[in-house]
C-alpha positions as CSV (number, residue, x, y, z in Angstrom):
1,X,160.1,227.4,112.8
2,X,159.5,223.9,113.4
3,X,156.0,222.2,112.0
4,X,154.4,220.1,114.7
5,X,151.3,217.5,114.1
6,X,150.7,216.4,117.7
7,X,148.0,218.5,119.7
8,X,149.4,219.7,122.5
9,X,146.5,219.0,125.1
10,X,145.3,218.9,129.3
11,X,148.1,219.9,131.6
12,X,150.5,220.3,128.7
13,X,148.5,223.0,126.8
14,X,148.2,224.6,130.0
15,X,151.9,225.0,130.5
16,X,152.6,226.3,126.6
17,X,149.8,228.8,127.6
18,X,151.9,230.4,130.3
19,X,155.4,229.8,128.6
20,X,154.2,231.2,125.8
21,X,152.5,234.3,128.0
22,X,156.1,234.8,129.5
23,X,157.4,235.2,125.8
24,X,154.9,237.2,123.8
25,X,153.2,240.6,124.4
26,X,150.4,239.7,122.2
27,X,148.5,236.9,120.7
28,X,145.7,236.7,117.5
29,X,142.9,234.4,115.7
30,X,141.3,234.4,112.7
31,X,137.4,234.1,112.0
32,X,137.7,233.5,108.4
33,X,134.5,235.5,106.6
34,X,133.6,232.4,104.4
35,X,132.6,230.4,106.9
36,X,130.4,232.9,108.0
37,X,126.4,232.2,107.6
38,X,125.4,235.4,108.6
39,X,128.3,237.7,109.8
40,X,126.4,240.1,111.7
41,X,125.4,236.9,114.4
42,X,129.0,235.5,113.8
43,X,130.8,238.3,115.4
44,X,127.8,239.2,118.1
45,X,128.9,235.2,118.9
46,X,132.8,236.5,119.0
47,X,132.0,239.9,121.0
48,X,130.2,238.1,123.9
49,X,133.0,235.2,123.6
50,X,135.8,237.7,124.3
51,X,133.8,240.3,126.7
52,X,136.4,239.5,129.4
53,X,139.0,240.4,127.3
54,X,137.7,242.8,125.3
55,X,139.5,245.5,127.0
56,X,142.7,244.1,126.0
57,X,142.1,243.8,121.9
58,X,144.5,245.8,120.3
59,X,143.3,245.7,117.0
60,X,140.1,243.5,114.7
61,X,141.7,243.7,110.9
62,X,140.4,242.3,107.7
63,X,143.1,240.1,106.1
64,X,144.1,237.7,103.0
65,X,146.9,236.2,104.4
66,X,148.3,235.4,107.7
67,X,151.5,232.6,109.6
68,X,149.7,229.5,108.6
69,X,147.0,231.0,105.6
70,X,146.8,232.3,102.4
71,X,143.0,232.9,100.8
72,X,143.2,233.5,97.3
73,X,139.8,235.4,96.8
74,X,138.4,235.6,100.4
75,X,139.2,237.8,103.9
76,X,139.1,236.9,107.6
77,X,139.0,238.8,110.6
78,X,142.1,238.5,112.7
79,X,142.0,239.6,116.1
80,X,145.0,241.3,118.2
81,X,145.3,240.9,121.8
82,X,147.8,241.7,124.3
83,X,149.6,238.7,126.1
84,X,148.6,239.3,129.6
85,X,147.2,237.6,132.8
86,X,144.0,238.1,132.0
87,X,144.3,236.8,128.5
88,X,146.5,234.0,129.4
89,X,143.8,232.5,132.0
90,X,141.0,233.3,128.6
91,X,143.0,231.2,126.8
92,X,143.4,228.7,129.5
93,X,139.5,228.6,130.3
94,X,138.4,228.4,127.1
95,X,139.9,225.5,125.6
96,X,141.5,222.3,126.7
97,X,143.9,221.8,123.5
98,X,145.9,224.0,120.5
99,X,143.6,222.0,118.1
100,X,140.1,222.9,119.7
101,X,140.5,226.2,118.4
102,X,138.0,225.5,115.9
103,X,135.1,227.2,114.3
104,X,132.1,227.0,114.9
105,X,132.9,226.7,118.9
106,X,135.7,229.1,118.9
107,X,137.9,231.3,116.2
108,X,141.0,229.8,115.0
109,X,143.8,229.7,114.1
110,X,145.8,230.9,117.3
111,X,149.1,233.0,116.8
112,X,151.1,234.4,119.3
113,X,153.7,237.1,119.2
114,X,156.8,238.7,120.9
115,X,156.8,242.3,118.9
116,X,156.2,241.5,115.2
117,X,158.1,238.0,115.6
118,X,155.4,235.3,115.4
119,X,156.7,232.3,118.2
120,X,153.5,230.4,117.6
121,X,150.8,229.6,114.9
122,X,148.3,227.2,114.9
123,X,146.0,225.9,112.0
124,X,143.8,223.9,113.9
125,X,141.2,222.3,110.7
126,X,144.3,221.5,109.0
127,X,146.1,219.5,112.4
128,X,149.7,221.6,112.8
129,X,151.3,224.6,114.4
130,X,154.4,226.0,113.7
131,X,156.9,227.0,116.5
132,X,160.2,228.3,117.2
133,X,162.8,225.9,118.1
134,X,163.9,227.6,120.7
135,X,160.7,228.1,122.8
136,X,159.4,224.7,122.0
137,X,162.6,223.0,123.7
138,X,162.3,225.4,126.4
139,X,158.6,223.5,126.8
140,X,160.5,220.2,127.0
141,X,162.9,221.3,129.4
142,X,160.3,222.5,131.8
């Protein structure tokens, strides 16, 4: 996996949206727990976010750890999708960059996946993604 600073952004984000839709089957983010003020109204705000999509969550799980994240004492809510055409064009409408995948606006921390191989993972607060070699020259190439 490679570790890129840039924020891929516009037309550009676009494109790694449907090149990566091509190559995963499913795609998470994280709403980490601690930056929660009240958790009830925190995941009402998520549920009404994601209503399009909501029929294609495949899993919410509570986790310590995940590509780009390790909390020593605290948990997060990661969020499993499957990579479709309807997900895709969420992902599309929703932001304009990998980096604005930021709380409070929207969870973070987007991942995306071909089987249990992670291709992409973002850590937007902290300004990098990681991403395999091979699909981001294919994004150059195209």
């Amino acid at each position: 996996m490679l570790m890129i600073t840039e924020n891929v952004k516009g037309k550009r984000y676009k494109r790694l949206i449907d090149i990566l839709s091509k190559h995963c089957n499913r795609f998470a983010f994280v709403e980490n727990r601690q930056l929660m003020e009240i958790e009830e109204e925190r995941l009402a705000y998520v549920d009404n976010l994601i209503v399009d999509i909501k029929g294609h969550l495949i899993e919410r799980k509570i986790q310590r750890e995940w590509e780009t994240t390790k909390l020593s004492g605290d948990t997060a809510y990661v969020f499993y999708f499957q990579m479709n055409n309807a997900t895709r064009l969420f992902l599309k409408e929703y932001s304009n960059s990998l980096f604005d995948w930021i709380s409070p606006e929207l969870p973070e921390d987007l991942m995306f996946y071909h089987n249990n191989k992670c291709l992409l993972a973002g850590c937007s607060h902290e300004g990098f993604f990681l991403v395999d070699e091979t699909l981001w020259k294919s994004f150059f190439l195209k």
